[in-house]
C-alpha positions as CSV (number, residue, x, y, z in Angstrom):
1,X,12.0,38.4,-6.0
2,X,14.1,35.9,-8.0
3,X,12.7,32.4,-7.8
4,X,15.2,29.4,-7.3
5,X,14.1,27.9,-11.0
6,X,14.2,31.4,-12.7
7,X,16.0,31.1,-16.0
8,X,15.1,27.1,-16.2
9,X,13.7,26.6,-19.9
10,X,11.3,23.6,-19.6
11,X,9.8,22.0,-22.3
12,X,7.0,19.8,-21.2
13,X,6.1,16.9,-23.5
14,X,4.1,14.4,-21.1
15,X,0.2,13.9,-21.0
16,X,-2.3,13.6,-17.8
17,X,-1.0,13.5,-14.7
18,X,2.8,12.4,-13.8
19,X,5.3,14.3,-16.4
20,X,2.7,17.9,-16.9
21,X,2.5,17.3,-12.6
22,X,6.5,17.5,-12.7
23,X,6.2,20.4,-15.3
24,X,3.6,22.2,-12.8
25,X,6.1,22.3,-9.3
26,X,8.9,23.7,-11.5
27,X,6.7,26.1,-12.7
28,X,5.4,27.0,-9.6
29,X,8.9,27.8,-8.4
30,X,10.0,30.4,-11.6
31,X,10.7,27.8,-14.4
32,X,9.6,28.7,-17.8
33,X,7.4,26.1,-18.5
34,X,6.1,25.6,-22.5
35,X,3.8,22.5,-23.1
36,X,3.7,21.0,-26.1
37,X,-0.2,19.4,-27.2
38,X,-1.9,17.7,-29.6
39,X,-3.8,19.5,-31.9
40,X,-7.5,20.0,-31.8
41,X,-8.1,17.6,-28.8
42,X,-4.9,18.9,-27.0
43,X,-3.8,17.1,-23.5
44,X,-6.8,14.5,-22.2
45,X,-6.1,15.8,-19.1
46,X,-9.0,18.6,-20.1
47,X,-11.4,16.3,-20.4
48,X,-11.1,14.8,-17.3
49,X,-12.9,14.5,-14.3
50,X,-16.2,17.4,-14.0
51,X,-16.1,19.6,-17.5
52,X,-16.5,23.5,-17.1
53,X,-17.5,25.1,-20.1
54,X,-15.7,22.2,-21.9
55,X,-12.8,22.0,-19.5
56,X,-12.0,20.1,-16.7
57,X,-11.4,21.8,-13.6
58,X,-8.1,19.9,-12.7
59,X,-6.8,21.4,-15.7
60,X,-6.7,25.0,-13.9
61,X,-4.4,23.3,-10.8
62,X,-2.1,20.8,-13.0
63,X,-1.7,23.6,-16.0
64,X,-0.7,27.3,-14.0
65,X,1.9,28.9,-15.1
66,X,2.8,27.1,-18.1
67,X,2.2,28.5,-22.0
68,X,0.4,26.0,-24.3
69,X,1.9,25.1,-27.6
70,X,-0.1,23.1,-30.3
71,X,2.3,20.6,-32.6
72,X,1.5,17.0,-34.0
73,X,4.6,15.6,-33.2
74,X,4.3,13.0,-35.8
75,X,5.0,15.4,-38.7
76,X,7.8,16.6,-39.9
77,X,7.4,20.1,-39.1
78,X,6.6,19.9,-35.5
79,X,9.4,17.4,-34.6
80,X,12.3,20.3,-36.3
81,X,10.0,22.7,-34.0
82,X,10.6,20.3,-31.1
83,X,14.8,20.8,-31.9
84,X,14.7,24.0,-31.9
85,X,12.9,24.4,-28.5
86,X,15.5,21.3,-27.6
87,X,18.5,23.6,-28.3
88,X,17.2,26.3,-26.1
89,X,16.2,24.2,-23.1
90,X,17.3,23.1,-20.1
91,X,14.7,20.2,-19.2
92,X,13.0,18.0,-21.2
93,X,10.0,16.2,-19.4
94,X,7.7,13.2,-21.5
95,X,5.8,10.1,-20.7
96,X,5.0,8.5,-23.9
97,X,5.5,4.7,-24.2
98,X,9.2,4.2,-24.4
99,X,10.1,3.9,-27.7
100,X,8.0,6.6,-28.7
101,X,10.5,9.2,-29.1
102,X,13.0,7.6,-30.8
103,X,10.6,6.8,-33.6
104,X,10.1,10.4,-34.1
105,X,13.9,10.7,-34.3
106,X,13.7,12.5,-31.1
107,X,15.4,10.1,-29.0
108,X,17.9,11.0,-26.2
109,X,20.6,10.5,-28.4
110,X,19.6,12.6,-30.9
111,X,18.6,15.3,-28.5
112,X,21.5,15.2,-26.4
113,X,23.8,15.6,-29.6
114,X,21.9,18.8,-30.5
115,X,22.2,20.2,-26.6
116,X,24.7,18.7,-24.3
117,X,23.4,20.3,-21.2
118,X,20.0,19.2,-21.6
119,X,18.7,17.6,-18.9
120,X,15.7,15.0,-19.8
121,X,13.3,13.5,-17.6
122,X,11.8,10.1,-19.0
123,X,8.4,9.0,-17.0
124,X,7.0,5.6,-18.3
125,X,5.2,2.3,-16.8
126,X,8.3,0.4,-16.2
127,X,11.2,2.0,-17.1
128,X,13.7,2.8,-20.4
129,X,14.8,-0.8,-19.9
130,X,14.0,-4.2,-18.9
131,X,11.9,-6.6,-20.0
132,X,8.6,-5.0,-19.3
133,X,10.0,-2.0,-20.7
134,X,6.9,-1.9,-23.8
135,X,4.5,-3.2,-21.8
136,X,1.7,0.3,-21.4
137,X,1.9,1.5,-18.0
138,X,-0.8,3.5,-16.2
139,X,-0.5,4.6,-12.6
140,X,-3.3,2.1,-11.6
141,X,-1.1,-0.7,-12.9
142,X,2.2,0.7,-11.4
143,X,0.4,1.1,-7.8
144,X,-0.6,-2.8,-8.4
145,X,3.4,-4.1,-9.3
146,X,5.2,-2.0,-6.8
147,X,3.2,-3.4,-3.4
148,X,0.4,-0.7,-3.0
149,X,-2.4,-2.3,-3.6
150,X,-2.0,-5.3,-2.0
151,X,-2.1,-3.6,1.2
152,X,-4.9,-1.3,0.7
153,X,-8.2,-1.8,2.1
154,X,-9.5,-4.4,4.5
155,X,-8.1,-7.6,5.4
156,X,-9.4,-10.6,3.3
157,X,-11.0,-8.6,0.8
158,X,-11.1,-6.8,-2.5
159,X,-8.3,-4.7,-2.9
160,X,-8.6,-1.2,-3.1
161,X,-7.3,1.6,-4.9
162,X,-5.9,5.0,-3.4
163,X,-8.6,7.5,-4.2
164,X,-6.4,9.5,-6.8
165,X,-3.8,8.9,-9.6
166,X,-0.8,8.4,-6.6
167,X,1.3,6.3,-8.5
168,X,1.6,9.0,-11.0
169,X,1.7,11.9,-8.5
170,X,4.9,9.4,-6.9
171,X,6.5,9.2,-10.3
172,X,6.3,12.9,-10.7
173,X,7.8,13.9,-7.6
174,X,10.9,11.4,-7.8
175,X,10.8,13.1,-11.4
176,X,11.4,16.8,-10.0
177,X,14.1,15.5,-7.5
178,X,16.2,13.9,-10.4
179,X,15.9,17.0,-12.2
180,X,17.2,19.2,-9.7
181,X,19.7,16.6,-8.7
182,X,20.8,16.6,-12.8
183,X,20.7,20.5,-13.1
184,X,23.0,20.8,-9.4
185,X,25.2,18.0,-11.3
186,X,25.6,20.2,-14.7
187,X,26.4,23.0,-12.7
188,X,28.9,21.0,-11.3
189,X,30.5,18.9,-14.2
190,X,31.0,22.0,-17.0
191,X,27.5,21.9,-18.3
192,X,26.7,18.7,-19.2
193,X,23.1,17.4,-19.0
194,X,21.5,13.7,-18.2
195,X,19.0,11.4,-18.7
196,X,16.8,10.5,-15.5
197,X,14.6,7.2,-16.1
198,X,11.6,6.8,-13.9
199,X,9.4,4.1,-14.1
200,X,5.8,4.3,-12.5
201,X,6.4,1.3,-10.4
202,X,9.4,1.8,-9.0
203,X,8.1,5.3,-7.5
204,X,5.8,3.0,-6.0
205,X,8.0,0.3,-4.5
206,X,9.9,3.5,-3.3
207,X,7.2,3.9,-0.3
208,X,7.0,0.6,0.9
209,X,9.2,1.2,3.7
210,X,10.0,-2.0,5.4
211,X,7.9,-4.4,3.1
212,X,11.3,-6.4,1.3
213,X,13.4,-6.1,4.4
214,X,10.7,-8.2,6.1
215,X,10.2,-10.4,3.7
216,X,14.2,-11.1,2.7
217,X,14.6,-11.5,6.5
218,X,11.6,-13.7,8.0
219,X,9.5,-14.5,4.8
220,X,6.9,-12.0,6.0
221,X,4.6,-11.0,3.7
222,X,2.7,-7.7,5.0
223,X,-1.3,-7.6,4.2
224,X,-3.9,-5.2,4.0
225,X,-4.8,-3.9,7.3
226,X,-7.3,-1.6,7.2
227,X,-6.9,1.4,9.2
228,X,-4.9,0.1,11.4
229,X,-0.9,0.1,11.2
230,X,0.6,-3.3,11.4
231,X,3.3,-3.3,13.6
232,X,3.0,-0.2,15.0
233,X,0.6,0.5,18.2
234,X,-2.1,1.7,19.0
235,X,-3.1,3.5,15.9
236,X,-5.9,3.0,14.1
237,X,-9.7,4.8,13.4
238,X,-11.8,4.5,16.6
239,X,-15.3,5.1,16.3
240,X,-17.2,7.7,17.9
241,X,-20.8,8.1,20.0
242,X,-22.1,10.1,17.0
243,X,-20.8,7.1,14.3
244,X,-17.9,9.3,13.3
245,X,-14.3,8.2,13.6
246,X,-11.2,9.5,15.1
247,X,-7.6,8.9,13.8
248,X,-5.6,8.4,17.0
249,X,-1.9,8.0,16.8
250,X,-0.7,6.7,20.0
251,X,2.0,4.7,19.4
252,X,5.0,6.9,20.9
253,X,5.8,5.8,24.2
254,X,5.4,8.8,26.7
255,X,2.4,9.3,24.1
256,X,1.0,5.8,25.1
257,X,0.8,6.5,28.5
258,X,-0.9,9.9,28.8
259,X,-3.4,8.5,26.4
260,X,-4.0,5.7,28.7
261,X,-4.2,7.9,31.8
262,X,-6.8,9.9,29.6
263,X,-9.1,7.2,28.5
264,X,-8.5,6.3,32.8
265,X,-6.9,3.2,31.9
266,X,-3.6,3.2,34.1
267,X,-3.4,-0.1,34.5
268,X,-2.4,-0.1,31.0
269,X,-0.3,3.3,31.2
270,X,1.5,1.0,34.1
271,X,2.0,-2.4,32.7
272,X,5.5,-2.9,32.1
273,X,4.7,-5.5,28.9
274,X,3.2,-2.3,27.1
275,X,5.9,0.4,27.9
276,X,7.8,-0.4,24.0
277,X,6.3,-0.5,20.8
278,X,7.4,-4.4,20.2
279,X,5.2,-5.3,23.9
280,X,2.2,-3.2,22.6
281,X,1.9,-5.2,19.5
282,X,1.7,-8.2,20.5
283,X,-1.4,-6.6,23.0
284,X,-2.6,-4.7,19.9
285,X,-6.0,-6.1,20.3
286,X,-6.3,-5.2,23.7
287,X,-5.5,-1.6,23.2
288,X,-7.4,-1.0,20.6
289,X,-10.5,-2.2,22.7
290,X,-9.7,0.0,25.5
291,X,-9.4,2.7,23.2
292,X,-12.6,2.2,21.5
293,X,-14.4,1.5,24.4
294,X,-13.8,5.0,25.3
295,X,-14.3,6.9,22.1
296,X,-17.5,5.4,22.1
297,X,-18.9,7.5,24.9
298,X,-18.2,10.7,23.5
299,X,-18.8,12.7,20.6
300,X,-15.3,12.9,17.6
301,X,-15.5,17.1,19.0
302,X,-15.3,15.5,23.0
303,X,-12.5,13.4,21.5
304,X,-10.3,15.7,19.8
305,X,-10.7,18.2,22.5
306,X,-9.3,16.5,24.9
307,X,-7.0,14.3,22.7
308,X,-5.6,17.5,22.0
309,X,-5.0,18.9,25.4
310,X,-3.1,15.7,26.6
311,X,-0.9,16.1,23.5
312,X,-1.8,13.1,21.6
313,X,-1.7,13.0,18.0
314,X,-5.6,13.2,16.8
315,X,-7.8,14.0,13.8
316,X,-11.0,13.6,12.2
317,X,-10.8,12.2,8.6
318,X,-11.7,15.1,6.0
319,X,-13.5,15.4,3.3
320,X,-13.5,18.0,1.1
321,X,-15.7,20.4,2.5
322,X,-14.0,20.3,5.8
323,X,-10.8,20.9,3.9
324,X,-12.2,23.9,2.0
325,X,-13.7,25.2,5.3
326,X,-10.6,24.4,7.4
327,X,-9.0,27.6,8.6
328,X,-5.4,25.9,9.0
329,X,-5.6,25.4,5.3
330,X,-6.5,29.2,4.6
331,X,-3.5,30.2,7.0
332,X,-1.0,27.8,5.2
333,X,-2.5,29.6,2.0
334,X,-3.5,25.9,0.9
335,X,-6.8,27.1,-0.7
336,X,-5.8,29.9,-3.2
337,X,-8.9,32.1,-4.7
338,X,-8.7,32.1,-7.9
339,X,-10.9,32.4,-11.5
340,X,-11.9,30.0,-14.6
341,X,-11.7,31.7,-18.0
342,X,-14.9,32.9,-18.4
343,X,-14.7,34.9,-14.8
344,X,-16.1,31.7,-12.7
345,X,-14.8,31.6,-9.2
346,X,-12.9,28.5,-8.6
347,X,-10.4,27.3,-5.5
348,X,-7.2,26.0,-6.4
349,X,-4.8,23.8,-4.3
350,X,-1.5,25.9,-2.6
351,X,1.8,25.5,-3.7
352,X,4.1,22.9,-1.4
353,X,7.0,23.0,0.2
354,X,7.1,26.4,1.8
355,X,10.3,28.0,1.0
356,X,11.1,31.1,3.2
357,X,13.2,32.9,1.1
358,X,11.9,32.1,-2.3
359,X,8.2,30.4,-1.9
360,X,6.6,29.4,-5.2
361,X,3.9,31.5,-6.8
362,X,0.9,31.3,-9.5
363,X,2.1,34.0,-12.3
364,X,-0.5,32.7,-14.6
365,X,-3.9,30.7,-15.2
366,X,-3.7,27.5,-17.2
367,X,-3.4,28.2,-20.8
368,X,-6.1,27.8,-23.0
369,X,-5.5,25.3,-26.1
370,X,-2.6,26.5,-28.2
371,X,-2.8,29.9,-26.7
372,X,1.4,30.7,-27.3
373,X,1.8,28.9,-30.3
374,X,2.0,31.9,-32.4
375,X,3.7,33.9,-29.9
376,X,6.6,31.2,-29.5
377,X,6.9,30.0,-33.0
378,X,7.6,34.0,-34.1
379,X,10.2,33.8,-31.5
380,X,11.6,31.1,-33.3
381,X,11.6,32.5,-36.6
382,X,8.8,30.9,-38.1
383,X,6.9,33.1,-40.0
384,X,3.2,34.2,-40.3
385,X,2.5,32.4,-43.6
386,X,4.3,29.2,-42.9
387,X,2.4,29.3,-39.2
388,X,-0.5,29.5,-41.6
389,X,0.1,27.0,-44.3
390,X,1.1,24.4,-41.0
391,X,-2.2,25.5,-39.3
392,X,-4.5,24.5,-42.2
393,X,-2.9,21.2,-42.9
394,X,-3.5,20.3,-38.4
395,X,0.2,20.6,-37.5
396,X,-0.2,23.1,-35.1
């Protein structure tokens, strides 16, 4: 079956988490992915988090399907290797500082001179321009600047991070759509290729939904909120007779009411001041009692039950185990079976969105450190004995 990326040349430049996460969707969906690493320590993405046998774990989800090419890019050598995979490409993907590039003459200029229908994605802290524009940008930082985490956690105290590296997972996603919005416009435009900037923060700032609106229009300035959504009611974590919480999300309005009739509240379900959104936050307090008040006499399996059979959005809060145990997940082939290098069983994240016609697919396990760099150098005309001579003096 032909994949809806088949034929894409990708040549994946980026480290850790936001351009190789790019690289890995358009992999997952029949690109030809090559990545290009450092020498001897190769991307620090395999050294982090829990090590097996020397490797990290998240390096089997982030690195399927892609082949792993060794090059200092600093030399010489491997920036005239980098043209010549340029002039055969159609994506480029990096996240070095920016700057970085150019140095090595390997700039957009340069690169879009020597293939006009490339198409390069450019993933840094704060953007290609600007005056923050050299300042070194990690995702942590990013989440901080574009509004995140300001609002996480609980009201009045520390701020929180997100549990994982979303700010560069945010980045890498707004990355893919450019590309296939540059690759639809080369189709378009006789062949020509584009640069698409994305700066860490701004993928950020992209989710804050209503945050400047409200602001520009009555000087609001949203805060953290806990579990509870500001502005939107009821919905928050309601705590259960066995200490475990519920996620209830009854803030439709037909919703509201047959949760109130459940929890046998229809004096609520009745009031007129509560029948809109706008009437139920201003009672927020209220209704969150009420709600609580009920949970609290039953078990989170009582809860969900019969949350569930009156139709009102419900769930537990997972952890991993329940998510590897889950069978929704193993139905939605979420949890894919699959094995480490040495033959250790491992379980590896699904592949998202779900395309009817031509759903993604794992071809191959993460390479293992340079693993194609012979096999695509030969293809490139570099022969055996300058592979050699390059390999003893670290360039590949």
């Amino acid at each position: 079956m032909t994949k809806p990326l088949q034929g894409i040349r990708v040549l994946e430049m980026g480290q850790l988490i936001a351009g190789p996460f790019a690289g890995k969707m358009l992999a997952e969906f029949g690109a030809h992915v090559i990545k290009i690493e450092p020498p001897v320590a190769g991307d620090p993405l395999r050294k982090w988090r829990l090590l097996h046998d020397g490797t990290s774990v998240w390096w089997a989800a982030q690195s399927r399907n892609k082949e792993s090419v060794t090059l200092d890019l600093r030399s010489p050598e491997g920036q005239d290797v980098v043209r010549k995979l340029v002039a055969q490409s159609d994506v480029l993907i990096e996240n070095f500082r920016p700057g970085t590039l150019e140095g090595w003459n390997l700039g957009w200029d340069e690169l879009h001179a020597l293939n006009p229908g490339l198409v390069m994605l450019r993933v840094s802290g704060y953007g290609q321009t600007g005056p923050y524009r050299d300042r070194p940008g990690f995702g942590v930082v990013a989440e901080a600047m574009g509004g995140l985490r300001h609002l996480s956690g609980e009201p009045g105290r520390t701020p929180v991070r997100v549990g994982i590296s979303i700010g560069d997972s945010l980045s890498a996603l707004h990355g893919v759509i450019g590309i296939l919005l540059a690759l639809r416009h080369r189709d378009q435009n006789g062949g020509v290729g584009q640069m698409i900037d994305v700066a860490l923060y701004e993928s950020v700032f992209n989710m804050m939904e209503s945050l400047l609106p409200e602001y520009a229009a009555f000087g609001a300035v949203r805060q953290a909120a806990g579990s509870s959504l500001p502005g939107i009611a009821p919905s928050n974590a309601y705590r259960c007779s066995d200490g475990k919480f519920a996620l209830i999300a009854g803030n439709g309005d037909s919703i509201f009411r047959r949760l109130m009739e459940l929890i046998g509240r229809p004096d609520l379900a009745d009031d007129p001041a509560l029948a809109r959104n706008d009437g139920r936050v201003q009672n927020v307090a209220r209704l969150d009692a009420a709600i609580g008040a009920w949970t609290h006499r039953h078990t989170l399996d009582e809860v969900l039950v019969a949350l569930n059979e009156a139709r009102i959005p419900a769930g537990k809060i997972y952890d991993v185990a329940d998510i590897a145990a889950d069978p929704h997940y193993r139905a939605r082939d979420m949890i894919l079976d699959a094995h480490l290098p040495d033959g250790t069983p491992v379980q590896l994240p699904g592949i998202v969105p779900k395309l009817s016609e031509t759903p993604g697919e794992v071809r191959t396990a993460a390479p293992t450190l340079g693993e194609h760099t012979d096999q695509v150098l030969d293809s490139l005309g570099i022969d055996i004995e300058t592979r050699g001579a390059w390999r003893a003096r670290g360039i590949i």
